[in-house]
VEXMARRO-457085 format. One record per atom (N, C-alpha, C): atom name; x, y, z; residue in one letter. Coordinates in Angstrom, 2 decimals. Example, Ala and Ser with C-alpha at 12.3 -4.5 7.8 and 13.67 -1.06 7.14 Angstrom:
REM VEXMARRO-457085
atome|c1|c2|c3|residu
N|13.19|-5.69|7.80|a
CA|12.30|-4.50|7.80|a
C|13.20|-3.30|7.80|a
N|12.85|-2.25|7.08|s
CA|13.67|-1.06|7.14|s
C|12.90|0.03|7.87|s
REM end
This chain:
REM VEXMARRO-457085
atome|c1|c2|c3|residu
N|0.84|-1.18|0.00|x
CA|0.00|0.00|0.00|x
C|0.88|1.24|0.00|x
N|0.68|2.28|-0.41|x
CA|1.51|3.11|-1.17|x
C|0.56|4.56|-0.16|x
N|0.99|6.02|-0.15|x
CA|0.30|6.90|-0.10|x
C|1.05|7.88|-0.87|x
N|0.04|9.05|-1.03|x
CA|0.08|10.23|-1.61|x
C|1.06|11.45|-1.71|x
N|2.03|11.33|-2.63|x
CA|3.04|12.54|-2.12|x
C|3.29|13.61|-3.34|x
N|3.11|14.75|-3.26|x
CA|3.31|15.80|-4.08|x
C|4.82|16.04|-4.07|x
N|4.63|16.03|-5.70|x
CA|6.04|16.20|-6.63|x
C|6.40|17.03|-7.47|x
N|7.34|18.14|-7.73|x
CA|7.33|19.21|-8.60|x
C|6.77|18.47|-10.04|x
N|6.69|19.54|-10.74|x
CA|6.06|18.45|-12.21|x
C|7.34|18.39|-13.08|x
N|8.45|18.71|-12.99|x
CA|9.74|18.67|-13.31|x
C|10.42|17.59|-13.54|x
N|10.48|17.10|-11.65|x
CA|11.30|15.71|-10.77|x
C|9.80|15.10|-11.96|x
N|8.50|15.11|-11.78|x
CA|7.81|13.92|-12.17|x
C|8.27|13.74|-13.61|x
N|8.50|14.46|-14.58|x
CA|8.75|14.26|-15.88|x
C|9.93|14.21|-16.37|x
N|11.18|13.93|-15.23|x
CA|12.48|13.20|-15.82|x
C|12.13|11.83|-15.12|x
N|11.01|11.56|-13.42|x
CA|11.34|10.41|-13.63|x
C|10.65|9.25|-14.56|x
N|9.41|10.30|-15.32|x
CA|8.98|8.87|-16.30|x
C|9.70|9.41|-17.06|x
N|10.27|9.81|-17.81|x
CA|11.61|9.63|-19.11|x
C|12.47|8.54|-18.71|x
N|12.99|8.53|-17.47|x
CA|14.10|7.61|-17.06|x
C|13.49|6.41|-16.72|x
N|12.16|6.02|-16.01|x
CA|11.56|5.15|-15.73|x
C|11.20|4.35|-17.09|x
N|10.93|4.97|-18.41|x
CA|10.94|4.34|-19.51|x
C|12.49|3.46|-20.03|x
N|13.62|4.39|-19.59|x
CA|15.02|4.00|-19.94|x
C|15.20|2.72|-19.42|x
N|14.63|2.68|-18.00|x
CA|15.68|2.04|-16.95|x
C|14.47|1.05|-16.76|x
N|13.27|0.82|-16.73|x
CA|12.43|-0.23|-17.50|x
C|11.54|-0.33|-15.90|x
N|11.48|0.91|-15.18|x
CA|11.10|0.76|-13.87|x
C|9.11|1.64|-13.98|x
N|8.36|1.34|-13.20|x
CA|7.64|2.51|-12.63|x
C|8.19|3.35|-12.61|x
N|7.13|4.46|-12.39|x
CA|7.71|6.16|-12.21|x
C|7.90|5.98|-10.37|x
N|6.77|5.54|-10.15|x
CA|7.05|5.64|-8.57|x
C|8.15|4.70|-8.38|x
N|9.09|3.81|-9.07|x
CA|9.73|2.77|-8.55|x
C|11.14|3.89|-9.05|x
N|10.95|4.54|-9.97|x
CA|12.16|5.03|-10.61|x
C|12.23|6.54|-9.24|x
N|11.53|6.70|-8.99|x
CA|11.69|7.45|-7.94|x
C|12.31|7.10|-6.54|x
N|11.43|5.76|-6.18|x
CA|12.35|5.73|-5.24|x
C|13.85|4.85|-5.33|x
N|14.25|4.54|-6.23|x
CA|15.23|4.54|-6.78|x
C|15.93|5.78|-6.16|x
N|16.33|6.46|-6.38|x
CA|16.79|7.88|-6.88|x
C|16.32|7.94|-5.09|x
N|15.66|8.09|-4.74|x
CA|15.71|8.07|-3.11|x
C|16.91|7.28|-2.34|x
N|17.20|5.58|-2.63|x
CA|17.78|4.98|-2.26|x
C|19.03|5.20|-2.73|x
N|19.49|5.66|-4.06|x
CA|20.94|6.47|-4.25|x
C|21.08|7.49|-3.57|x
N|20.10|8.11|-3.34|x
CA|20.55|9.51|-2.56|x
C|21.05|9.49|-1.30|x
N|20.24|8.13|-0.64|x
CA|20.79|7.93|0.63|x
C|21.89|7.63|1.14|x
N|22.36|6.52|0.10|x
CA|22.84|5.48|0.11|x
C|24.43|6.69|-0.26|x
N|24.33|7.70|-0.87|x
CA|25.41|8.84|-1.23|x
C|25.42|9.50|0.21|x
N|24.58|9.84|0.62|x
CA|24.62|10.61|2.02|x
C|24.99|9.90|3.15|x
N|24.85|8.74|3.15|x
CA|25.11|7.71|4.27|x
C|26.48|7.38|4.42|x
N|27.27|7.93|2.83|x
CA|28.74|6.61|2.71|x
C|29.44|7.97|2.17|x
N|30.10|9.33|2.51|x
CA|30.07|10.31|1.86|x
C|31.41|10.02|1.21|x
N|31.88|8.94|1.93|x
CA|33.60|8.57|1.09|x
C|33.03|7.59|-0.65|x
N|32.26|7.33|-0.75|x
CA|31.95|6.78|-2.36|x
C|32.06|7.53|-3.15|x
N|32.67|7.22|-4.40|x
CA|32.74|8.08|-5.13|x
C|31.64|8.26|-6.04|x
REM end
């Protein structure tokens, strides 16, 4: 079960461009891109 979150219409229309690339949902290609972000903020020595 999923809920409701407001998204610039910007972020929403690179992530279905990329969500088409990368063969994901928009909501999956999003949180994608959540879990890199973290995953960059968490480990700041990665390159």
């Amino acid at each position: 079960m999923g809920i409701s979150v407001k998204i610039n219409q910007d972020l929403y229309e690179s992530a279905r461009v990329a969500s088409k690339n990368e063969r994901r949902s928009i909501a999956g290609q999003i949180e994608f891109w959540v879990k890199v972000g973290r995953t960059a903020i968490d480990n700041p020595d990665l390159r």
